[in-house]
VOKOL-457016 format. One record per residue (C-alpha): residue number from 1; residue in one letter; x, y, z. Coordinates in steps of 0.1 Angstrom, whole numbers, plus 5000, padded with zeros to 4 digits. Each point is the difference from the previous one (the first is absolute). Example, Ala and Ser with C-alpha at 12.3 -4.5 7.8 and 13.67 -1.06 7.14 Angstrom:
! VOKOL-457016
- i,aa,east,north,up
- 1,a,5123,4955,5078
- 2,s,5014,5034,4993
***
This chain:
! VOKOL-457016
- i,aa,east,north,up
- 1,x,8735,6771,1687
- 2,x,4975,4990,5025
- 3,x,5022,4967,5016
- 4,x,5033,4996,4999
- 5,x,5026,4985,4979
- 6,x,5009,4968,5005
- 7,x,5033,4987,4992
- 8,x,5006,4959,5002
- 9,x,5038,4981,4998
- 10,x,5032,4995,5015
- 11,x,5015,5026,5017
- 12,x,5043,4998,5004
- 13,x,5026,5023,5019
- 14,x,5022,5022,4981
- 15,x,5031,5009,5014
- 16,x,5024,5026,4981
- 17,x,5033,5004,5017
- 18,x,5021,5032,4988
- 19,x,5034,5010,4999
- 20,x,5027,5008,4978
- 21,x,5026,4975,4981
- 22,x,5034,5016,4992
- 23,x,5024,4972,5001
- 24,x,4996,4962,4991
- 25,x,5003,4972,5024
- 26,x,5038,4988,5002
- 27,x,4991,4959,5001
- 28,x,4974,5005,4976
- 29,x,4992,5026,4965
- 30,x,4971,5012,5015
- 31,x,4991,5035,5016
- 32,x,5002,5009,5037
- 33,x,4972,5016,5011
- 34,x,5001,5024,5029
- 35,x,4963,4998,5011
- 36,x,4986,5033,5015
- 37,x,4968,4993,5006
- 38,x,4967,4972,4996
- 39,x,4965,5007,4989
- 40,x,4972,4981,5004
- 41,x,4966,4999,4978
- 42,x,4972,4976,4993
- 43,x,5004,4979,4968
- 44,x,4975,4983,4974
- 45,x,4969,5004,5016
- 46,x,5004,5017,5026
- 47,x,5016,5025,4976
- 48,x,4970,5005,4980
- 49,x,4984,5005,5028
- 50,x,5018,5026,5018
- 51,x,5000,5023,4966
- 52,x,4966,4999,4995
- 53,x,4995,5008,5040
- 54,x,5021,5031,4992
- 55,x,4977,5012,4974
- 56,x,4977,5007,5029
- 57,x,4977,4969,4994
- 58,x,4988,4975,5026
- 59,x,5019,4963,4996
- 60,x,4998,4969,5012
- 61,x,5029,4975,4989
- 62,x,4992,4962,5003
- 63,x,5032,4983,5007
- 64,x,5017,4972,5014
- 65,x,5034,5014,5025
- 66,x,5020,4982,5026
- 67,x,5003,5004,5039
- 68,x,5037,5003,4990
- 69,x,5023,5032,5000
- 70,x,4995,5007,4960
- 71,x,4965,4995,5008
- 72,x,4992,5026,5033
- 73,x,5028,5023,4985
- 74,x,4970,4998,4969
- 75,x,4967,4998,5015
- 76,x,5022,5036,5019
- 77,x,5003,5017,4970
- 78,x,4962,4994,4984
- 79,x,4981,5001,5033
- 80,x,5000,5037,5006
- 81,x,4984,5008,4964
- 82,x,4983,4966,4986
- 83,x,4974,4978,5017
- 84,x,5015,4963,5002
- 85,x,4982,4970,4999
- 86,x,5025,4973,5007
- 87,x,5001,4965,4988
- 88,x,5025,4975,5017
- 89,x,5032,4992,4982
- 90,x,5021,4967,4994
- 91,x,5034,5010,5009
- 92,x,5022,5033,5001
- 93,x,4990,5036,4984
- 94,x,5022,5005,4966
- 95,x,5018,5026,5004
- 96,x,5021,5016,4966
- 97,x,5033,5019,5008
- 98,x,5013,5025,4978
- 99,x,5039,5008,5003
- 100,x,5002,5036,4979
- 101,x,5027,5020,4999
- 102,x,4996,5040,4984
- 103,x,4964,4990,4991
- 104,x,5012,4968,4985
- 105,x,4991,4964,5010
- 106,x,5029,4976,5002
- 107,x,4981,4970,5011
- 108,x,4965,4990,5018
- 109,x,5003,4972,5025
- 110,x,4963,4978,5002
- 111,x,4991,4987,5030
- 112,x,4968,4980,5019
- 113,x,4979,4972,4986
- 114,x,4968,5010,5009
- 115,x,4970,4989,4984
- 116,x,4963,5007,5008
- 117,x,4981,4972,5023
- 118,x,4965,4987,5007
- 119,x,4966,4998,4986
- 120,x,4968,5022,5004
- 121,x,4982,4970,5021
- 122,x,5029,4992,5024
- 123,x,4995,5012,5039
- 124,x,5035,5015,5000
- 125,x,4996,5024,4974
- 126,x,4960,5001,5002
- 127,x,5003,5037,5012
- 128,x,5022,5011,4976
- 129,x,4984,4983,4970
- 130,x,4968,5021,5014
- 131,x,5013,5030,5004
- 132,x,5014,5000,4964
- 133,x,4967,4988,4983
- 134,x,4990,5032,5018
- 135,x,5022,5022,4983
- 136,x,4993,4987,4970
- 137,x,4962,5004,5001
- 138,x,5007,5042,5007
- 139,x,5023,5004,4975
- 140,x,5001,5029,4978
- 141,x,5027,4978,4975
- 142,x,5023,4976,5006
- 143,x,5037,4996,4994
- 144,x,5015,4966,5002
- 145,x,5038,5006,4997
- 146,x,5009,4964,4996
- 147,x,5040,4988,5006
- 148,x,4996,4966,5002
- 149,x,4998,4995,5039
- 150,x,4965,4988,5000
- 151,x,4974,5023,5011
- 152,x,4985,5002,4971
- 153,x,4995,4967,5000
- 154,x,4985,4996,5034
- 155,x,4972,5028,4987
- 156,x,4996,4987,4962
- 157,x,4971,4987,5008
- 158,x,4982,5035,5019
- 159,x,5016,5018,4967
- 160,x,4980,4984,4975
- 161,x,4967,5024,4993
- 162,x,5006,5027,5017
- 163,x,4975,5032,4990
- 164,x,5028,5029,5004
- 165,x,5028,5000,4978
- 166,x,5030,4975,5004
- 167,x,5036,5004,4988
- 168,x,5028,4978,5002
- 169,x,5035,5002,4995
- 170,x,5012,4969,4992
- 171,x,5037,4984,5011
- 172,x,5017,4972,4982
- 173,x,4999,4978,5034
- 174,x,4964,5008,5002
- 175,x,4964,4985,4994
- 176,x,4982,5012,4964
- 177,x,4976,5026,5007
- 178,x,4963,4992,5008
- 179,x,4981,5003,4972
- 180,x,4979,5034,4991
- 181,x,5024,5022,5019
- 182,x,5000,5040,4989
- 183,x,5036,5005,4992
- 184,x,5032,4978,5000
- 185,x,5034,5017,5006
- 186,x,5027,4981,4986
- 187,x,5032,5012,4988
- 188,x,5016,4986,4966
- 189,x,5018,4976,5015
- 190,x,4970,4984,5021
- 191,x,4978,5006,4973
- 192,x,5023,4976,4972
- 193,x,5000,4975,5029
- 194,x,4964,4996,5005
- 195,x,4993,5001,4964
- 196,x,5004,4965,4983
- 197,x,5002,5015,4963
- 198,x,5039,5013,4987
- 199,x,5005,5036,5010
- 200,x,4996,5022,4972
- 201,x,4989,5034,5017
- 202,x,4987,5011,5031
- 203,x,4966,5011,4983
- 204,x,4992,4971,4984
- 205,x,5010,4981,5036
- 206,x,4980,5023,5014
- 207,x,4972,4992,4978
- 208,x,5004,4960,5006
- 209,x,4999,5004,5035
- 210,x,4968,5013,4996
- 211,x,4985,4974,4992
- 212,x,5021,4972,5018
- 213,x,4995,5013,5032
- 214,x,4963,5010,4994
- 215,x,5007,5034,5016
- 216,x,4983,5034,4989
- 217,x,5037,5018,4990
- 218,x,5035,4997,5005
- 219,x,5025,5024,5002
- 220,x,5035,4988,4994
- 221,x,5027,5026,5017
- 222,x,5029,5010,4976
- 223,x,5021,5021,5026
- 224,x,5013,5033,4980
- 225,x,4974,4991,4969
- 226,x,4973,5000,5027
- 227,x,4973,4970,4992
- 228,x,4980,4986,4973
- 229,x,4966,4991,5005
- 230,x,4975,4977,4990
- 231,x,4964,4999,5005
- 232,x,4973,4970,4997
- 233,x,4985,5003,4964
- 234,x,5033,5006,4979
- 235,x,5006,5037,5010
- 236,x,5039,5008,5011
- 237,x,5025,5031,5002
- 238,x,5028,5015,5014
- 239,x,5001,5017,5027
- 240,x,5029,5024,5002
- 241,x,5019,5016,5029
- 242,x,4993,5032,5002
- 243,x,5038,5008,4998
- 244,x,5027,4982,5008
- 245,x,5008,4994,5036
- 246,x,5032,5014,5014
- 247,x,5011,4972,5026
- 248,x,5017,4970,4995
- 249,x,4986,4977,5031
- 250,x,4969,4983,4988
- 251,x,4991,4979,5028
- 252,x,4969,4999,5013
- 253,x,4985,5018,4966
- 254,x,4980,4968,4990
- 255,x,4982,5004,5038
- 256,x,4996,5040,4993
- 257,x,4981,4988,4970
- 258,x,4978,4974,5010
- 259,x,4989,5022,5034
- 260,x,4994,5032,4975
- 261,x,4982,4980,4974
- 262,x,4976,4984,5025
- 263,x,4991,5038,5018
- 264,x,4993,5010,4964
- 265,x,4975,4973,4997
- 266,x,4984,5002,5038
- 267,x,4993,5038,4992
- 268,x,4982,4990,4971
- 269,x,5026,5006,4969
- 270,x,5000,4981,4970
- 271,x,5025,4977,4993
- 272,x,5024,5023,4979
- 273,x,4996,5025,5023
- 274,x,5010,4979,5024
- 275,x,5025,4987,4985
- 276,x,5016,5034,4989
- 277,x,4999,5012,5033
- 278,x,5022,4968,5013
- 279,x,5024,5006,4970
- 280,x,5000,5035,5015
- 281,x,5008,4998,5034
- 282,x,5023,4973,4996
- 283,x,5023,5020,4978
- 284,x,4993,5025,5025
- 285,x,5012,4974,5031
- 286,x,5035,4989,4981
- 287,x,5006,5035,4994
- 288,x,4997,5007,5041
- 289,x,5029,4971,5002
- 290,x,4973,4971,5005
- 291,x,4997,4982,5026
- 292,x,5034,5005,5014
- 293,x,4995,5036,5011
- 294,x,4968,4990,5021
- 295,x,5010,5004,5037
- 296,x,4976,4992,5024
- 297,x,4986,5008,5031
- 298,x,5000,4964,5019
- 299,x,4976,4993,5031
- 300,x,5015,4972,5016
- 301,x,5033,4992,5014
- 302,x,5014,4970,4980
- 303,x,5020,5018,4970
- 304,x,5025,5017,5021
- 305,x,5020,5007,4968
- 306,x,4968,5019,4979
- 307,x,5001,5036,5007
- 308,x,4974,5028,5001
- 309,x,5012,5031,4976
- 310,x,4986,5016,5028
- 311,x,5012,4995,5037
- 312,x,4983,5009,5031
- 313,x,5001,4991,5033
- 314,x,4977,4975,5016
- 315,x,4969,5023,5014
- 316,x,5010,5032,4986
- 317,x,4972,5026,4995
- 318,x,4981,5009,4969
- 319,x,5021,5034,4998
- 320,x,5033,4981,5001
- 321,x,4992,4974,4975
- 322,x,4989,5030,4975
- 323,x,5035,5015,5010
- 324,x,5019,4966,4995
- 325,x,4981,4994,4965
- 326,x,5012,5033,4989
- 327,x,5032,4999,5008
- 328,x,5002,4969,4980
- 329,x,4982,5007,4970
- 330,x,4972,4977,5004
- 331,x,4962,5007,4997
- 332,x,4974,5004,5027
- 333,x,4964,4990,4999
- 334,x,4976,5010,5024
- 335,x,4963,4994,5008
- 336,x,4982,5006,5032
- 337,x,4964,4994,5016
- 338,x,4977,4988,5028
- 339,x,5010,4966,5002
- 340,x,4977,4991,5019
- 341,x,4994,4965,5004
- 342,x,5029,4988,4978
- 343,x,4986,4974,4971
- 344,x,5015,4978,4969
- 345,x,4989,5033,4977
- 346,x,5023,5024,5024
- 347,x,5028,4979,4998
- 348,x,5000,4989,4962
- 349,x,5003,5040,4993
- 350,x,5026,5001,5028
- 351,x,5021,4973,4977
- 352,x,4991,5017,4964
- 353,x,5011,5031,5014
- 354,x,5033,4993,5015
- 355,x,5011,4986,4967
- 356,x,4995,5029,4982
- 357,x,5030,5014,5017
- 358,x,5031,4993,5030
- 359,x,4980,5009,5032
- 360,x,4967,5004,5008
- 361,x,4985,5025,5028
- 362,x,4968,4996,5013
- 363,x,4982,5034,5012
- 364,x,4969,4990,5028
- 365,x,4976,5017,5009
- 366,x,4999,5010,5041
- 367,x,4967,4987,5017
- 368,x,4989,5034,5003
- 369,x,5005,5005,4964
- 370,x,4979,4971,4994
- 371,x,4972,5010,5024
- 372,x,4999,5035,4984
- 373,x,4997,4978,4964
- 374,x,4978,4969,5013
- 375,x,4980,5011,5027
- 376,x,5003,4991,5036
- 377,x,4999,4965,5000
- 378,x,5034,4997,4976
- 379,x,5027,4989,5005
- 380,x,4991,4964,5010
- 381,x,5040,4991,5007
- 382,x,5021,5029,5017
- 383,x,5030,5021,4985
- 384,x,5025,4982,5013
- 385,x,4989,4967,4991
- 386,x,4995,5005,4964
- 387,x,5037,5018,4998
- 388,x,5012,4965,5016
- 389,x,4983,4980,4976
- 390,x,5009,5019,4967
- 391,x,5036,5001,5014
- 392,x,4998,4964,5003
- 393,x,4993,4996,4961
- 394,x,5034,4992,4976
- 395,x,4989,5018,4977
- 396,x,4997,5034,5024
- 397,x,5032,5018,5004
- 398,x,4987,5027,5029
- 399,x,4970,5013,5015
- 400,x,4988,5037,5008
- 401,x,4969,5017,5013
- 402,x,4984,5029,4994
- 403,x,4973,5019,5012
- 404,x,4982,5022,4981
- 405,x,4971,4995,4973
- 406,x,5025,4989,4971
- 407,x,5039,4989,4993
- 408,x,5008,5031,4985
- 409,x,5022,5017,5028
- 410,x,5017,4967,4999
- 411,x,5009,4992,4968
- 412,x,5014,5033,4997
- 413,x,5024,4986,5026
- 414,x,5008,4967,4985
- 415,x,5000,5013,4964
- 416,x,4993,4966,4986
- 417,x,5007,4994,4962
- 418,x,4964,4981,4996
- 419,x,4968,4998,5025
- 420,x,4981,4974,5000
- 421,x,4963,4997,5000
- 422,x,4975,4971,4995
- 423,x,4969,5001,4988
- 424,x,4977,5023,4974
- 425,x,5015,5027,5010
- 426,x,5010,5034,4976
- 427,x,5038,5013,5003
- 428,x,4983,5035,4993
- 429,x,4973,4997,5022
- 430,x,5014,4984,5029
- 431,x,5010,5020,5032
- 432,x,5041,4997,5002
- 433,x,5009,5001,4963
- 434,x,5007,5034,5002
- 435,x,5023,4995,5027
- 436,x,5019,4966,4982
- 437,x,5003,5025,4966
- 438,x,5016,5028,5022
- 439,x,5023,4974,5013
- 440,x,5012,4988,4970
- 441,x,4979,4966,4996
- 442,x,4977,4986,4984
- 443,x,4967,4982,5008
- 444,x,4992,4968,4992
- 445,x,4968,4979,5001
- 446,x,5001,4964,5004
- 447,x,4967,4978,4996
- 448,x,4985,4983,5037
- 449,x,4995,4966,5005
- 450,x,4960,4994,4994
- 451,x,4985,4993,5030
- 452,x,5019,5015,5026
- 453,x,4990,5027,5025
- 454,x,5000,5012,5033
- 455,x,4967,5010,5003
- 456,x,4984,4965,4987
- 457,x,5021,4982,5022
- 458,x,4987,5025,5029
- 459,x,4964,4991,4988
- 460,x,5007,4960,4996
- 461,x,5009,4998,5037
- 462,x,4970,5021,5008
- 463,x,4978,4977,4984
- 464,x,5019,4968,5010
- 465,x,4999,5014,5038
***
């Protein structure tokens, strides 16, 4: 993937409080539940978006949220791993609350009316229209995770045409799909609602929406029976589950798929493989407990309810967090460098990184470190002011230096479960590995943002100057 992926809709609040119910309510025959405790994730969009972040990939989610509490408490929970470009908002964030007992939901509450607002050419929203048609024109492949609050809509016209591949997963309060997309994800009951013939089987739905929707496939999603899919020219299939998913709590599997399906196609697969992989890791996402066992890390401070698996005090150092994320089970992820001149490319692997995981530790290099590296003229911004910029970053849990010639001494200290790297580099060539495999980790590469560097920014100034 050389851009990023870009996922477009409405983005919600989901709420899950938990407790336990073990006696009914004496003015009413309904349980009593004893809540114990309130989660917080993104929904719809936002969702999509945050699964596909945690694959490691660079997103940017076009949405529409609310200065409201549902709405900070959101833009919290995506900012410290997704790039948002946000579009105003008629109205309050919706926010869906699940009541569960034991695993179970008794009842979801719906609240918020908000709906998407403005127009590309409108002063108010000229900046955000722009930065969006931006996005769109780097894309790798685009997601639009439509539920029928309007984004979509606002953009229909900027989703028509595009060159990379497009998929859309339909709602039944949403817009059709623009023609020629690459893949649309409906499940079987979407799919008999957008189709105007009499239901007779999901293939030969399949098959009809095909053709009224002009797209290139669909794939209709069957739950347990995994999907059936239908490609332009008459050819169709199942396509199985690979086996049959232990968990019970579906939601958020339709997202998993659309987010896994469009990766497929960004890095190039074909539609069935792309299509076999979603079936895959969304059987692979209820059987984790879906999306009510994602706890997340959250930036800001307007969920007070939405806890970290993980807690650590405010400021605590890299050594502590490794201790605290231990002690509790949770994963660490690492990555260090220069940072030297700290640009969009730094902090998009900052984001992809952190979501791979419950705390991120960045390791810097000391300025004499970088000199011995660099030459005598590095660094440009001293030690102490890039640890207080990283540690300014949401999505950077703590900061440590070290001084000699690689991480490795380090990392033995931290013992992270994955390091982080960016760039071409070779797990077996480069200089720590060793150090992250006698730790206990592993080594993972993520992709760079194209066009990013320290050193050309160094030699833009000099030729600006």
């Amino acid at each position: 993937m050389s851009g990023p992926l870009v996922i477009v809709g409405d983005s919600l609040l989901d709420a899950d409080v938990e407790g336990t119910a073990d006696r009914l309510a004496p003015d009413a025959p309904v349980p009593v539940v004893d809540g114990q405790a309130e989660h917080h994730r993104p929904g719809g969009a936002g969702l999509a978006a945050l699964l596909a972040a945690r694959d490691g990939t660079r997103v940017v989610l076009i949405t529409a949220m609310g200065d409201d509490p549902s709405g900070r408490c959101l833009e919290g929970l995506l900012s410290p791993t997704v790039e948002i470009v946000r579009l105003p908002l008629r109205g309050t964030t919706v926010r869906k609350t699940r009541v569960r007992a034991r695993g179970q939901t008794l009842v979801r509450i719906d609240t918020g009316d908000g709906r998407a607002m403005g127009r590309p050419g409108q002063v108010a929203s000229a900046s955000a229209f722009a930065r969006a048609a931006d996005a769109l024109a780097s894309a790798s492949a685009v997601l639009v995770a439509d539920y029928g609050r309007g984004v979509s809509d606002l953009l229909r016209e900027s989703l028509r045409g595009l060159d990379v591949p497009l998929v859309w997963d339909p709602h039944p309060r949403g817009s059709l799909p623009v023609p020629g997309c690459a893949l649309v994800t409906p499940s079987e009951a979407e799919a008999r609602s957008m189709c105007e013939e009499p239901y007779v089987s999901p293939e030969r739905t399949a098959r009809r929406l095909v053709r009224d929707l002009d797209a290139e496939a669909v794939a209709i999603t069957l739950g347990e029976r995994g999907a059936v899919l239908a490609r332009r020219g008459g050819r169709f299939g199942p396509v199985p589950v690979p086996h049959v998913a232990a968990g019970t709590d579906a939601c958020g599997a339709g997202d998993r798929f659309a987010a896994a399906a469009a990766l497929a196609l960004a890095d190039g697969a074909s539609t069935e493989d792309a299509v076999a992989r979603a079936v895959g890791e969304a059987t692979r996402f209820v059987e984790e407990g879906g999306a009510a066992a994602l706890r997340l890390h959250h930036s800001g401070r307007h969920c007070p309810a939405a806890e970290s698996p993980v807690p650590f005090a405010p400021g605590a150092s890299a050594f502590e967090v490794a201790a605290a994320v231990r002690a509790a089970g949770g994963r660490l992820i690492a990555t260090g460098g220069c940072f030297d001149l700290l640009h969009a490319g730094h902090v998009s692997l900052l984001r992809r990184a952190r979501a791979l995981g419950d705390a991120l530790v960045v390791c810097v290099n000391s300025d004499d470190s970088i000199r011995r590296l660099k030459g005598p003229s590095r660094p440009l911004v001293s030690e102490r002011d890039r640890v207080e910029v990283l540690r300014a970053l949401g999505c950077v849990d703590a900061v440590t230096v070290f001084d000699e010639h690689t991480p490795s001494q380090v990392i033995e200290r931290l013992c992270p479960d994955v390091w982080v790297k960016g760039g071409d580099y070779d797990a077996r060539s480069m200089p720590e590995a060793e150090a992250v495999r006698r730790a206990g980790g592993e080594v993972v590469i993520l992709p760079t943002v194209p066009g990013y560097s320290t050193t050309g920014l160094i030699a833009a100034a000099q030729a600006a100057s």
